[in-house]
C-alpha positions in Angstrom: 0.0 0.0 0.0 1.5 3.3 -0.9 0.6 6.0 1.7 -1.5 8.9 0.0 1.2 11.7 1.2 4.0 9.2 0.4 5.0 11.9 -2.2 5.7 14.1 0.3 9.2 15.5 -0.4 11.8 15.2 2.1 13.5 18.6 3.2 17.3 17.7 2.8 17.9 20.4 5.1 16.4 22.7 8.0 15.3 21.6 11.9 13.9 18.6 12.1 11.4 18.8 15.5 11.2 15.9 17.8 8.4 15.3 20.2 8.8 14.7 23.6 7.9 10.7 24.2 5.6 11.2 27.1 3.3 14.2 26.9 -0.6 12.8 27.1 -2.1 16.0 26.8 -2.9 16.6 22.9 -3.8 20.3 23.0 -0.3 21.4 24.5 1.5 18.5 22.2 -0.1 20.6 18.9 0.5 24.1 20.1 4.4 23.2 20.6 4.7 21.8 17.4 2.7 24.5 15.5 4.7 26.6 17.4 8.0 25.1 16.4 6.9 25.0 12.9 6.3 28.8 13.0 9.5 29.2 13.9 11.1 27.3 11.1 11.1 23.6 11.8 10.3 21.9 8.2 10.3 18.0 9.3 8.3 16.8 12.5 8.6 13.2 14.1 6.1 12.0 16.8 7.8 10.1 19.2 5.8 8.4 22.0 7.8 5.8 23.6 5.3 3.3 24.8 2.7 5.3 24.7 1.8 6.2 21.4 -1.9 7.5 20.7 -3.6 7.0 17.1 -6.2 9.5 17.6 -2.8 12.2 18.9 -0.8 11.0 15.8 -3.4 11.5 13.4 -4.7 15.2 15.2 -1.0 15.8 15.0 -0.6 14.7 11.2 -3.5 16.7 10.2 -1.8 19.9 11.8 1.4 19.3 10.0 -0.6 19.2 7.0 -2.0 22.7 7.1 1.3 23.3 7.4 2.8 21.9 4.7 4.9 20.0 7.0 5.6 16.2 6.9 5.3 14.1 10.1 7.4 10.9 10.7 6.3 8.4 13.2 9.0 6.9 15.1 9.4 2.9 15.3 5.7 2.3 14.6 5.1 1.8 10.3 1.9 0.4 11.5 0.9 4.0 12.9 2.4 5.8 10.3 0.3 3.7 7.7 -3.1 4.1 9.7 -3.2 8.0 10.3 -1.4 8.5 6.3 2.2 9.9 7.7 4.6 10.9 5.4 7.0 8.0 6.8 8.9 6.0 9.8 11.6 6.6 11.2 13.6 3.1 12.4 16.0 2.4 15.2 18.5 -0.8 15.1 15.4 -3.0 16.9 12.7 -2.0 14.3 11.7 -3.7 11.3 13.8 -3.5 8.4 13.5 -0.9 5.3 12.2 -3.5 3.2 9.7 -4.4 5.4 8.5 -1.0 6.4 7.8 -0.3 2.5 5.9 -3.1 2.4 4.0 -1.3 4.7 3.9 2.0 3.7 4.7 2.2 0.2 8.2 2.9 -1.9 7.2 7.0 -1.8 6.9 6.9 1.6 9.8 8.4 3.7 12.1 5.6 5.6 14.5 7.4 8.0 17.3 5.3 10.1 18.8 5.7 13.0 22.9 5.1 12.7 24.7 6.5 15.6 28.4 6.6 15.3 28.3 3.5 12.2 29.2 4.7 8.9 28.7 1.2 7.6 25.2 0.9 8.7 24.4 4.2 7.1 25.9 3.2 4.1 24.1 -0.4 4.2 20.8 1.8 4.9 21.4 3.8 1.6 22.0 0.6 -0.2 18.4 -0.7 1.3 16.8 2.1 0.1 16.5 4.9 3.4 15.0 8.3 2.3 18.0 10.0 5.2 20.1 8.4 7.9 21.2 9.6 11.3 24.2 10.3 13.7 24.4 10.9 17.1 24.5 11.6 19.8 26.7 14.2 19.1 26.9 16.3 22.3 25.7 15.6 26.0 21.5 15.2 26.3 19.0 14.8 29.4 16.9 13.2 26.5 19.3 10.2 26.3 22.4 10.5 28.6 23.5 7.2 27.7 23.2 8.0 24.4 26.3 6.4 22.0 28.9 9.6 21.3 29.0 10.0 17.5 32.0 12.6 16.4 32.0 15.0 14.1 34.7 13.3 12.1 31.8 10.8 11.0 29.6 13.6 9.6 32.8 14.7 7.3 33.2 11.0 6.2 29.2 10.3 5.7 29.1 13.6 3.6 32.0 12.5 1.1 30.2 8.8 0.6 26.2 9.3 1.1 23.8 10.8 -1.1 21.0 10.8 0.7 20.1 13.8 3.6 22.1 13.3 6.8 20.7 14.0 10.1 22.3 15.1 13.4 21.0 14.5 16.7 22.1 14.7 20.3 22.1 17.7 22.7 22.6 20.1 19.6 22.2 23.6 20.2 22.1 27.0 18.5 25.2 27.6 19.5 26.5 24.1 18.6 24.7 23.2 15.7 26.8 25.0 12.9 29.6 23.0 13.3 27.4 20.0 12.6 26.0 21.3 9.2 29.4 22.7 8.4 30.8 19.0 9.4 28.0 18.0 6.0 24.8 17.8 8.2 21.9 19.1 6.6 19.4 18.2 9.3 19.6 19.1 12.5 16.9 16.8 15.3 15.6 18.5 18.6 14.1 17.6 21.4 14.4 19.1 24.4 16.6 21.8 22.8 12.8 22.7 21.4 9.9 21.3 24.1 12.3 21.7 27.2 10.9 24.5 28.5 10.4 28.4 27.4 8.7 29.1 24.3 9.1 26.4 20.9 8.7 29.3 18.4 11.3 31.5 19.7 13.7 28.5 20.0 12.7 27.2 16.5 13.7 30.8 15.3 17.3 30.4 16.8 18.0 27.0 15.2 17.0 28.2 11.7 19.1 31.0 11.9 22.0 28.6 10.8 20.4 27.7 8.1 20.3 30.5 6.3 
């Protein structure tokens, strides 16, 4: 089954928002991320860690729509298929690419996590992944025992990948231009965005390296 916003294209480069996995109430969840997304974010993944909601995923897809934005759904293809999400994005216990476009549909966007292994991205490339990430990159309360990726493998990724490469891991506004200078061209955030204060304002600081 090819998902109907499987043409969605995939932004090679900008912020690239991460939900926080545990926040139950809907309402404040889509005023973050609209808020985010008014700032500049141009790629959205919900990630609900054992917790995921269809009827949040789908009110959350809708508003990324009006938006023009696509939303990723992180491990779940299953969800991503039901509410018609732009794609999945898979960590080293998920399914495989193959069988997520089984799922979803060969448009459909297929995002895998790498963290510091340049030979699984380039196996990921091979099997067909729409981007691949690295990280973590730089100290996080979102995953302090996160695998430390260097910014050595973002120079080597850059010279041998084609497709967009993501950074994620405790990045900053102040951090993050070293990362797309390194041959990033997305940059994820979490807590760096939902942590606290205001999304939009913070969005605004990330895309400033952008441009």
């Amino acid at each position: 089954m090819t998902a109907r916003n499987g043409a969605v294209r995939l932004p090679a480069r900008g912020l690239y928002a991460i939900t926080p996995a545990h926040c139950s109430d809907t309402r404040i969840l889509l005023q973050a991320v609209e808020a985010a997304i008014r700032g500049g974010a141009v790629l959205v993944q919900y990630r609900a860690k054992r917790n995921a909601q269809r009827a949040q995923a789908l009110a959350l897809k809708q508003m990324c729509g009006e938006h023009g934005v696509p939303l990723i759904v992180n491990d779940d293809a299953a969800l991503a298929r039901d509410i018609d999400a732009a794609g999945v994005h898979l960590g080293r216990d998920d399914m495989g690419i193959a069988a997520a476009r089984v799922l979803l549909g060969d448009r459909a966007t297929v995002g895998v996590s790498c963290y510091d292994e340049l030979q699984r991205a380039i196996e990921a490339e091979r099997d067909g992944a729409s981007y691949v990430a690295f990280g973590g990159f730089y100290p996080s309360r979102t995953k302090p025992g996160a695998v430390r990726a260097s910014i050595g493998l973002l120079r080597r990724a850059a010279d041998v990948l084609k497709v967009p490469i993501v950074a994620i891991g405790g990045i900053t506004p102040e951090n993050g231009g070293a990362l797309l200078e390194a041959g990033a061209g997305l940059l994820a955030v979490i807590d760096g965005l939902f942590g606290g204060g205001d999304p939009e304002d913070a969005a605004r600081r990330y895309a400033t390296l952008f441009r």
